[in-house]
LOLUMVEX-851233 format. One record per atom (N, C-alpha, C): atom name; residue in one letter; x, y, z. Coordinates in nm, 2 decimals. Example, Ala and Ser with C-alpha at 12.3 -4.5 7.8 and 13.67 -1.06 7.14 Angstrom:
REM LOLUMVEX-851233
+------+-----+--------+--------+--------+
| atom | res |      u |      v |      w |
+------+-----+--------+--------+--------+
|    N |   A |   1.32 |  -0.57 |   0.78 |
|   CA |   A |   1.23 |  -0.45 |   0.78 |
|    C |   A |   1.32 |  -0.33 |   0.78 |
|    N |   S |   1.28 |  -0.22 |   0.71 |
|   CA |   S |   1.37 |  -0.11 |   0.71 |
|    C |   S |   1.29 |   0.00 |   0.79 |
+------+-----+--------+--------+--------+
This chain:
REM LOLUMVEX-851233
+------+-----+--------+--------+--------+
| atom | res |      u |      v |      w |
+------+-----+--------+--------+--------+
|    N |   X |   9.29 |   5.88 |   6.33 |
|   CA |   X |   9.15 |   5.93 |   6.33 |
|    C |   X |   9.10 |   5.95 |   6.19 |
|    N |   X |   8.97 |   6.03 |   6.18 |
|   CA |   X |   8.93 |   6.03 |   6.05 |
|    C |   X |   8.84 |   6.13 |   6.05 |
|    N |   X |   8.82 |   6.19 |   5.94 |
|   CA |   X |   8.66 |   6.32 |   5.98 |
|    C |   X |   8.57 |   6.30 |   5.93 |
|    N |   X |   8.46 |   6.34 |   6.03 |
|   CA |   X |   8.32 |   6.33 |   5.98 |
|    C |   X |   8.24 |   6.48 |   5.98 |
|    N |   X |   8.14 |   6.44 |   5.94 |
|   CA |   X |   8.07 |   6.60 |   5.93 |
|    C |   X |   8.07 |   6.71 |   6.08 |
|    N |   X |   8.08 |   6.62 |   6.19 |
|   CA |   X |   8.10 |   6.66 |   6.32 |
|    C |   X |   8.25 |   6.67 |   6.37 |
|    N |   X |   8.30 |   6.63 |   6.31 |
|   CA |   X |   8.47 |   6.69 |   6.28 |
|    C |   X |   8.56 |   6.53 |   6.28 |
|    N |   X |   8.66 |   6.55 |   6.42 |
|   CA |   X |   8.79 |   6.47 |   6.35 |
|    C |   X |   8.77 |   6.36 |   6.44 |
|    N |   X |   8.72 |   6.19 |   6.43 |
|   CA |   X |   8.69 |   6.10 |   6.49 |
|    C |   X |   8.86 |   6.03 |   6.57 |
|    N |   X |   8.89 |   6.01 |   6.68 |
|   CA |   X |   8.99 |   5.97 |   6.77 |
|    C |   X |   8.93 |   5.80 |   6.76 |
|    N |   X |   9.03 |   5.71 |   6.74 |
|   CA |   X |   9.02 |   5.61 |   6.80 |
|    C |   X |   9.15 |   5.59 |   6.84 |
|    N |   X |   9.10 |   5.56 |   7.01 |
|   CA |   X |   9.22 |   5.48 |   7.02 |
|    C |   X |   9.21 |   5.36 |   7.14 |
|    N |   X |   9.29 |   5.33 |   7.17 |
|   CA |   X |   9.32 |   5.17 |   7.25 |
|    C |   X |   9.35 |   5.20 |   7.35 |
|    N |   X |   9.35 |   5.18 |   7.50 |
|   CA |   X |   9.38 |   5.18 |   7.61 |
|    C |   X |   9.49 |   5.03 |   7.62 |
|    N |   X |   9.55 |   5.03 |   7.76 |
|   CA |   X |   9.61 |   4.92 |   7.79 |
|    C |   X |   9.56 |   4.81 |   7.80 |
|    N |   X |   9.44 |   4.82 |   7.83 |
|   CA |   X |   9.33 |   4.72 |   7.86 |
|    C |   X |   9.30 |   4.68 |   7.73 |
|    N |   X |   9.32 |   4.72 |   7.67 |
|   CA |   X |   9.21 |   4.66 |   7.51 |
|    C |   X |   9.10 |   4.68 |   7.48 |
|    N |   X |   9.02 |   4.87 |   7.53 |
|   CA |   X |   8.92 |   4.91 |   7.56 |
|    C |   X |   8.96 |   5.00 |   7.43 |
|    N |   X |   8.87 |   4.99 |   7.36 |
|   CA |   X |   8.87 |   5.07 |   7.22 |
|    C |   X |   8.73 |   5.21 |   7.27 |
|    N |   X |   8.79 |   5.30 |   7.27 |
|   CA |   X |   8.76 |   5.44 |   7.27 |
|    C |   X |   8.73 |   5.55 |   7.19 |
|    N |   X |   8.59 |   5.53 |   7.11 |
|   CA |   X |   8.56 |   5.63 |   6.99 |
|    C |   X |   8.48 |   5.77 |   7.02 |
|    N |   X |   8.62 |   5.87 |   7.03 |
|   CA |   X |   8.57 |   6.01 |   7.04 |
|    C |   X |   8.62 |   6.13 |   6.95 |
|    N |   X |   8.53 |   6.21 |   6.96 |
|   CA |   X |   8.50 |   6.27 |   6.88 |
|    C |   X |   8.57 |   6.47 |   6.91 |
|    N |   X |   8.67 |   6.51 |   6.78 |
|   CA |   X |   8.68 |   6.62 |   6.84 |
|    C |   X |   8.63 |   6.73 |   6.74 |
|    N |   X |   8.55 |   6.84 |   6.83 |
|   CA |   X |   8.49 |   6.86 |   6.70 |
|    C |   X |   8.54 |   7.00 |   6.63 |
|    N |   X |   8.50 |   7.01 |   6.51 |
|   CA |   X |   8.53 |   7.16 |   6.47 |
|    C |   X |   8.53 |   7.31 |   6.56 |
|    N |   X |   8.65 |   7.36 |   6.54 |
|   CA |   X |   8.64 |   7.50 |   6.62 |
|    C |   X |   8.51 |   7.59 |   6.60 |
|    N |   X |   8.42 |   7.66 |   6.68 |
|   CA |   X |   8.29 |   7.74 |   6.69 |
|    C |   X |   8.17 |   7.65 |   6.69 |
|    N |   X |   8.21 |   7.53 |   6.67 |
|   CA |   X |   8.07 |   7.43 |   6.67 |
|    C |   X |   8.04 |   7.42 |   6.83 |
|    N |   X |   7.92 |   7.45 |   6.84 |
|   CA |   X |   7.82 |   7.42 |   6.97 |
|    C |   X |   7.78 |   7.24 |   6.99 |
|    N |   X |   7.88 |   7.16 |   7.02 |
|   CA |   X |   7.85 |   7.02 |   7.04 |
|    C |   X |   7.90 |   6.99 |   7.22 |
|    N |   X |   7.85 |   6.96 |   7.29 |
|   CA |   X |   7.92 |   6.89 |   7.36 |
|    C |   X |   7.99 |   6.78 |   7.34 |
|    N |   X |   8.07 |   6.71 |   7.46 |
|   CA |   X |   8.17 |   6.57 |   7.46 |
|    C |   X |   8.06 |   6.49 |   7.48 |
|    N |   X |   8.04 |   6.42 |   7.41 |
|   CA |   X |   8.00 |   6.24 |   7.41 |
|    C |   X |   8.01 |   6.20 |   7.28 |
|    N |   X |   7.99 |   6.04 |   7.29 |
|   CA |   X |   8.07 |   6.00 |   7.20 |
|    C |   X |   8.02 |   6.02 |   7.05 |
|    N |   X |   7.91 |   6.10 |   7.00 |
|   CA |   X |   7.87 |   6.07 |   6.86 |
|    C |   X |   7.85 |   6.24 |   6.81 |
|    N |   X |   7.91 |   6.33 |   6.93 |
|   CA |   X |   7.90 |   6.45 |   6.88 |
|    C |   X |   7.80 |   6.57 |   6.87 |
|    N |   X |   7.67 |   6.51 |   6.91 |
|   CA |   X |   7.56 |   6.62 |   6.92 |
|    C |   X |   7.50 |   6.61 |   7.10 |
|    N |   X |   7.44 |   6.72 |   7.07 |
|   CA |   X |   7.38 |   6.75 |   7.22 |
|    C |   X |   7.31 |   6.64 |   7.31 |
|    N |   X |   7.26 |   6.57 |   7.24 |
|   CA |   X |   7.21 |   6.46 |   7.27 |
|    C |   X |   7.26 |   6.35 |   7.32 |
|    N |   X |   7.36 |   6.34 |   7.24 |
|   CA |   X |   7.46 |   6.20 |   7.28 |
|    C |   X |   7.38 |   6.09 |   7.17 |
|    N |   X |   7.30 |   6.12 |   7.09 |
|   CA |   X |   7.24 |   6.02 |   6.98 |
|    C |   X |   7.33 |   5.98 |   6.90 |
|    N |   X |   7.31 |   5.85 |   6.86 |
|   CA |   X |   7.38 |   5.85 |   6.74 |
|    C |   X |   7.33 |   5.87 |   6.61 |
|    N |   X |   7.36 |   5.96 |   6.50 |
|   CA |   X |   7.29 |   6.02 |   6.39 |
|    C |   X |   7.26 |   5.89 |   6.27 |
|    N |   X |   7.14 |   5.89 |   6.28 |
|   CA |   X |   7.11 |   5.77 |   6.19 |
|    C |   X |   7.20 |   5.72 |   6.06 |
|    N |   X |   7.23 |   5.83 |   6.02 |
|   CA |   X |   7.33 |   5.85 |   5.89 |
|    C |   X |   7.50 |   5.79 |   5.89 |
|    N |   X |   7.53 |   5.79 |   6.05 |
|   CA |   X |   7.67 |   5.75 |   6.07 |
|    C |   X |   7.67 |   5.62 |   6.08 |
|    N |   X |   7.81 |   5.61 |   5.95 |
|   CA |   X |   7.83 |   5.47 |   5.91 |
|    C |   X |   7.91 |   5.39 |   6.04 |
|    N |   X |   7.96 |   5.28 |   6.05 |
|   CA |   X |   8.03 |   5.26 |   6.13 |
|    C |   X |   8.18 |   5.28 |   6.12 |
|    N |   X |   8.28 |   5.27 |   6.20 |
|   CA |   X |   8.47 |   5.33 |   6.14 |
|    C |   X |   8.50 |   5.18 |   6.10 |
|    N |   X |   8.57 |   5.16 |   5.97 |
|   CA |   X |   8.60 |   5.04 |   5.96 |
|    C |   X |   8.74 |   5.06 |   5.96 |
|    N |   X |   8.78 |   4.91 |   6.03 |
|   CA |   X |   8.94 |   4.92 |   6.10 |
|    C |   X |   9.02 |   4.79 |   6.03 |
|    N |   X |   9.18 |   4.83 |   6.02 |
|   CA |   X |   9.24 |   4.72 |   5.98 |
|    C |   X |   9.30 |   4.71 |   6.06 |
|    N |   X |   9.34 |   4.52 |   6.11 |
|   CA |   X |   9.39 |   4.54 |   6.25 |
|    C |   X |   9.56 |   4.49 |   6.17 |
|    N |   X |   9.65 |   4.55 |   6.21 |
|   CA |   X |   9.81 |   4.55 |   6.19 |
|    C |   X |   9.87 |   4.46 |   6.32 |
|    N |   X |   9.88 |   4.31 |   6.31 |
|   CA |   X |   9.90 |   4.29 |   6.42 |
|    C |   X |   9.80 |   4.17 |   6.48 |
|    N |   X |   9.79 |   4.04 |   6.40 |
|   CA |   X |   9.64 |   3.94 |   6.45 |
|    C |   X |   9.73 |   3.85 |   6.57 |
|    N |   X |   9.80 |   3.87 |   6.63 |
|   CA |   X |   9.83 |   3.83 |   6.79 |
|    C |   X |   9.73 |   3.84 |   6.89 |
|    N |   X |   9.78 |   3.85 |   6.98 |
|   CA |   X |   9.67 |   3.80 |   7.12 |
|    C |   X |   9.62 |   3.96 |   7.13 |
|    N |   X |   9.67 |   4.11 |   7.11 |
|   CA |   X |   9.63 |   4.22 |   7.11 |
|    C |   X |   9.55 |   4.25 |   7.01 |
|    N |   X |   9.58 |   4.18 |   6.89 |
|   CA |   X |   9.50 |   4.23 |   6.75 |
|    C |   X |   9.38 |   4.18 |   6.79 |
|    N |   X |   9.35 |   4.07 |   6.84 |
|   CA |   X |   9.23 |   4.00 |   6.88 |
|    C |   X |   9.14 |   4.05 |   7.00 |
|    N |   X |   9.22 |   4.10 |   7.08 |
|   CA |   X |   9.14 |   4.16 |   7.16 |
|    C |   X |   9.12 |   4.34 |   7.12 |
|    N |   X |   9.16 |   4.37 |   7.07 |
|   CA |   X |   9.14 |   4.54 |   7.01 |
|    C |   X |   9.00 |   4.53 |   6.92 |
|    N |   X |   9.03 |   4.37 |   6.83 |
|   CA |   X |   8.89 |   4.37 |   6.74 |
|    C |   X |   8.77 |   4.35 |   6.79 |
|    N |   X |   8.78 |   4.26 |   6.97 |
|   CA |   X |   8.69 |   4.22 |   6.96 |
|    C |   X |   8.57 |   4.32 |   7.01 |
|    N |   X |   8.59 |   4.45 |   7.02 |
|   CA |   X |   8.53 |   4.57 |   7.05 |
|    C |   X |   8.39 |   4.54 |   6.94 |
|    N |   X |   8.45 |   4.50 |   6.82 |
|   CA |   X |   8.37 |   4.53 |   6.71 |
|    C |   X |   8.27 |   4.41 |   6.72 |
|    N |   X |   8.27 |   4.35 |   6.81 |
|   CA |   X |   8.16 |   4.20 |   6.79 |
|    C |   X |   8.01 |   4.25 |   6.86 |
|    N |   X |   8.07 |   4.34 |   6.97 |
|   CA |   X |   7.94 |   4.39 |   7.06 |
|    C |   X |   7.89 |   4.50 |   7.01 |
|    N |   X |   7.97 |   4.60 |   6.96 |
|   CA |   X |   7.93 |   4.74 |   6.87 |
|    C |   X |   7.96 |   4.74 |   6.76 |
|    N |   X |   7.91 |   4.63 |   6.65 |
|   CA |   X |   7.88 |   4.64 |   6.50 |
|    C |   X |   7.86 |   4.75 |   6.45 |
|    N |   X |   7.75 |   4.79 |   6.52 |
|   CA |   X |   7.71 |   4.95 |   6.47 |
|    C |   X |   7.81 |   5.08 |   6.49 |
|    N |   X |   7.89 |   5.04 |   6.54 |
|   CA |   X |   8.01 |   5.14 |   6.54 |
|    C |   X |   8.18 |   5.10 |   6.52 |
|    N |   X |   8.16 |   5.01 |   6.44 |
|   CA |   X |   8.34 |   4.93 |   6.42 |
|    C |   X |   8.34 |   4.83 |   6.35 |
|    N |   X |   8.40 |   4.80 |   6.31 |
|   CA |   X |   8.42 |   4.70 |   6.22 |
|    C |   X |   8.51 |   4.68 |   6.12 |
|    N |   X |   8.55 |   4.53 |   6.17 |
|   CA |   X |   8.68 |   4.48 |   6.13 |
|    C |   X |   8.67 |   4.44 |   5.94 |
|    N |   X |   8.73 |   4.50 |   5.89 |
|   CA |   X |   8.70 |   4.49 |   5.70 |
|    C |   X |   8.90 |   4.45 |   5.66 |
|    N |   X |   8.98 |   4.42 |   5.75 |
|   CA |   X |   9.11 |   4.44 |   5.70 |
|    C |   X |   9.20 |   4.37 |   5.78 |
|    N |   X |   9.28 |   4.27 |   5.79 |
|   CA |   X |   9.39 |   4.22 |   5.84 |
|    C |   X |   9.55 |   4.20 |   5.77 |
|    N |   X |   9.64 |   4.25 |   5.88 |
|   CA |   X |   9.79 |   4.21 |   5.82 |
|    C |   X |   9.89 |   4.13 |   5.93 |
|    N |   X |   9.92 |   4.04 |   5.92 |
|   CA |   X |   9.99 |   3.99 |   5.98 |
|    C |   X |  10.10 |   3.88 |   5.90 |
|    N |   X |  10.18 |   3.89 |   5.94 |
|   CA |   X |  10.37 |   3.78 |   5.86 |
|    C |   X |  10.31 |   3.62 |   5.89 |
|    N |   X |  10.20 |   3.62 |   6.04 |
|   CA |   X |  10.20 |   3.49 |   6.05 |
|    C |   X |  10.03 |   3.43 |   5.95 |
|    N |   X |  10.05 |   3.39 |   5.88 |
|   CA |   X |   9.90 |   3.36 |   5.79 |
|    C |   X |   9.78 |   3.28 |   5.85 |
|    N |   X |   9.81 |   3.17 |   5.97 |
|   CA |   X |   9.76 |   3.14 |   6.03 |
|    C |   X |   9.67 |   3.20 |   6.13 |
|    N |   X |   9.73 |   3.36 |   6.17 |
|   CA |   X |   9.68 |   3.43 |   6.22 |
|    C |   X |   9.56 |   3.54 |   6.16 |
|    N |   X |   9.65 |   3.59 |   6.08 |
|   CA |   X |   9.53 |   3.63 |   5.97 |
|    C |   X |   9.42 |   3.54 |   5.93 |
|    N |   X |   9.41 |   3.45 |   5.87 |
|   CA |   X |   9.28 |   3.35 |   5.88 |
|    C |   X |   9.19 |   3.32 |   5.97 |
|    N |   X |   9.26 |   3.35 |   6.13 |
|   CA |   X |   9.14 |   3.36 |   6.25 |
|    C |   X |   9.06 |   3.48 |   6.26 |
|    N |   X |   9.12 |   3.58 |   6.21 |
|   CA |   X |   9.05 |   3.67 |   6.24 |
|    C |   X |   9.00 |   3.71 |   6.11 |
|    N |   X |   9.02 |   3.65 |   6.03 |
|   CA |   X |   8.94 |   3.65 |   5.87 |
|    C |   X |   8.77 |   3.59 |   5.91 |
|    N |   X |   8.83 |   3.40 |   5.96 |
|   CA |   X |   8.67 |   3.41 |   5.97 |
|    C |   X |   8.58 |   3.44 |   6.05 |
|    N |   X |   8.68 |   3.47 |   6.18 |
|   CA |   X |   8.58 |   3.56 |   6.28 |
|    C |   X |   8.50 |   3.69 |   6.27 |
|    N |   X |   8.59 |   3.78 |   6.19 |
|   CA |   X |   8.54 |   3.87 |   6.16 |
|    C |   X |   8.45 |   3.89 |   6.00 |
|    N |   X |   8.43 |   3.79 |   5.91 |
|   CA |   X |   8.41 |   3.81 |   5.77 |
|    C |   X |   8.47 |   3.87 |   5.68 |
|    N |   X |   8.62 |   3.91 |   5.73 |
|   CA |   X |   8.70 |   4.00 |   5.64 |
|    C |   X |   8.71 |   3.91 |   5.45 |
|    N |   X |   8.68 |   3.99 |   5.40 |
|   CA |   X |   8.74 |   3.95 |   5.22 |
|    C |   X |   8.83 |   3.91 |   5.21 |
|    N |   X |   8.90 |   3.79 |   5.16 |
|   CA |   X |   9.01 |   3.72 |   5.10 |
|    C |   X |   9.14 |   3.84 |   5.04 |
|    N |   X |   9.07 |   3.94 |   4.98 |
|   CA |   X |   9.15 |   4.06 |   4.93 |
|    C |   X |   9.17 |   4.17 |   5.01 |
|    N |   X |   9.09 |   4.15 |   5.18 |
|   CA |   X |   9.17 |   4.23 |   5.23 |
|    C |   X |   9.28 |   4.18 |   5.37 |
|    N |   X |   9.33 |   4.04 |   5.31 |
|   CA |   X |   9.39 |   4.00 |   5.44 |
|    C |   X |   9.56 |   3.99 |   5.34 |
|    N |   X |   9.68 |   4.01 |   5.46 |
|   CA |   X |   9.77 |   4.09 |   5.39 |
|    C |   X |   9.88 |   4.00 |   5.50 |
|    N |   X |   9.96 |   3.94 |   5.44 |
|   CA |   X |  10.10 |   3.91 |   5.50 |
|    C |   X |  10.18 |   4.01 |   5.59 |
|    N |   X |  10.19 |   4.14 |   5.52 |
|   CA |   X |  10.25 |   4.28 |   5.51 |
|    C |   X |  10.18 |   4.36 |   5.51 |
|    N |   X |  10.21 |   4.46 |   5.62 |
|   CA |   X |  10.11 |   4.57 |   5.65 |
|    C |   X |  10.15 |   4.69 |   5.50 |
|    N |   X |  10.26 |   4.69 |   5.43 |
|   CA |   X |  10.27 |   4.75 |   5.32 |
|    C |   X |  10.18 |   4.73 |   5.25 |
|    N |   X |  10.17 |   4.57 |   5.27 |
|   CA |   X |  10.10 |   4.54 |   5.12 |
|    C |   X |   9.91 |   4.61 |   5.11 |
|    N |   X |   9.89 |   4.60 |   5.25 |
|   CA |   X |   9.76 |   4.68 |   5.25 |
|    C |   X |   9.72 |   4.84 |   5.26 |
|    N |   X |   9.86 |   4.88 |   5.31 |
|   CA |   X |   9.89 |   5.02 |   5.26 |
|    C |   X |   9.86 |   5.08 |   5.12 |
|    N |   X |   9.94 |   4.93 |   5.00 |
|   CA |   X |   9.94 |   5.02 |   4.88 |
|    C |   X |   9.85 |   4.98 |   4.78 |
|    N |   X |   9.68 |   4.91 |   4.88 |
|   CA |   X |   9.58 |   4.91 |   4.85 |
|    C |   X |   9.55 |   5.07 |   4.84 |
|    N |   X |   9.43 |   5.03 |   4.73 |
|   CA |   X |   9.31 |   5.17 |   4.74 |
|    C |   X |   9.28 |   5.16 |   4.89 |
|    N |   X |   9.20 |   5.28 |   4.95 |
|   CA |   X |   9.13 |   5.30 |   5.06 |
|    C |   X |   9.04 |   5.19 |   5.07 |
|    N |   X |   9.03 |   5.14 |   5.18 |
|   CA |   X |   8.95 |   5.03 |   5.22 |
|    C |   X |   8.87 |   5.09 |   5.39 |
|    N |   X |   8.95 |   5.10 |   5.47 |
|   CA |   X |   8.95 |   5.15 |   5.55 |
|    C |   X |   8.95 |   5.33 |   5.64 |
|    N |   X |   8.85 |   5.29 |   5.74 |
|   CA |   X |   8.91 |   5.45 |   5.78 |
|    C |   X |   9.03 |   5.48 |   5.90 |
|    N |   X |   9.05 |   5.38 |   5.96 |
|   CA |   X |   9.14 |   5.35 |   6.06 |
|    C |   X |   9.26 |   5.23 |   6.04 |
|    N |   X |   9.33 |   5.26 |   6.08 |
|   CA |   X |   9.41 |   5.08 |   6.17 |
|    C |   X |   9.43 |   5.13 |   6.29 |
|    N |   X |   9.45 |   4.97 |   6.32 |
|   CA |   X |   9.47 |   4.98 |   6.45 |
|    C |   X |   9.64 |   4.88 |   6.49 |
|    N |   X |   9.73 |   4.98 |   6.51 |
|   CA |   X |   9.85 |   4.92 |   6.54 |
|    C |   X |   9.88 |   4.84 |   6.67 |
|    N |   X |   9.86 |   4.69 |   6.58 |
|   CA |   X |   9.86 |   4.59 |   6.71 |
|    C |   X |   9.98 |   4.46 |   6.75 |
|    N |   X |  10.08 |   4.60 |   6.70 |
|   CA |   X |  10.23 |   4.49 |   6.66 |
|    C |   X |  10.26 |   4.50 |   6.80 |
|    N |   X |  10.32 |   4.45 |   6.84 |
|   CA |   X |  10.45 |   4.43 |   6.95 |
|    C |   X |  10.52 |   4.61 |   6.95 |
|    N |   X |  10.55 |   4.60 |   7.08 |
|   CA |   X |  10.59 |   4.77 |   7.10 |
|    C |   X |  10.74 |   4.81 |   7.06 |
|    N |   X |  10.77 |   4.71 |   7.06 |
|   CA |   X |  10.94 |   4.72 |   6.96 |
|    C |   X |  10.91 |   4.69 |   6.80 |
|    N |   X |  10.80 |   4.71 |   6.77 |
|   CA |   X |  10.80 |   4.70 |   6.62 |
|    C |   X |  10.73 |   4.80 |   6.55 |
|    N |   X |  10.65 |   4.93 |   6.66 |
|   CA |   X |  10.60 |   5.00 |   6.58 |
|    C |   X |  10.67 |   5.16 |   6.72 |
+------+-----+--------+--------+--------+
């Protein structure tokens, strides 16, 4: 997750490959549950979208990202790591990720500066 002015943002993944952005918010704050935090259910002109690195460009990393093709305005893919490089390159030019943020080794994008506000762990379940 990550925080925003309306508190600690949850992403997460279902089985399905249904990417789920909710929001939990600071203790005493008057917000209801929906997904962007205020009473309304608006989204606050001001909120940027979560940008994600996907750990993992297999058949899951691909479908986890492709959340971000229909809601730009809330996701987006800026980061890839995968051992296989072939893989990483699909989802390089599908998504427009930078040359400098696509990564053999999920370390190696670890011990980047911040790029990202999320990953999304999309390895095989015996490997994370």
């Amino acid at each position: 997750g990550f925080v925003s002015s309306a508190g600690l943002w949850l992403v997460c993944v279902d089985h399905e490959g249904l990417l789920q952005l909710d929001i939990v918010t600071w203790a005493g704050t008057d917000v209801t549950d929906n997904d962007y935090g205020n009473k309304e259910g608006e989204k606050p002109e001001t909120m940027a979208p979560v940008r994600a690195v996907i750990i993992g460009a297999g058949s899951r990393g691909d479908i986890y990202a492709r959340f971000s093709l229909d809601h730009s305005d809330r996701f987006q893919i800026v980061g890839v790591a995968d051992p296989r490089l072939f893989r990483c390159k699909r989802l390089q030019q599908q998504y427009n990720i930078p040359e400098e943020n696509v990564f053999s080794d999920w370390q190696d994008a670890a011990d980047r500066e911040k790029f990202a506000d999320c990953v999304v762990i999309a390895t095989p379940h015996q490997l994370h």
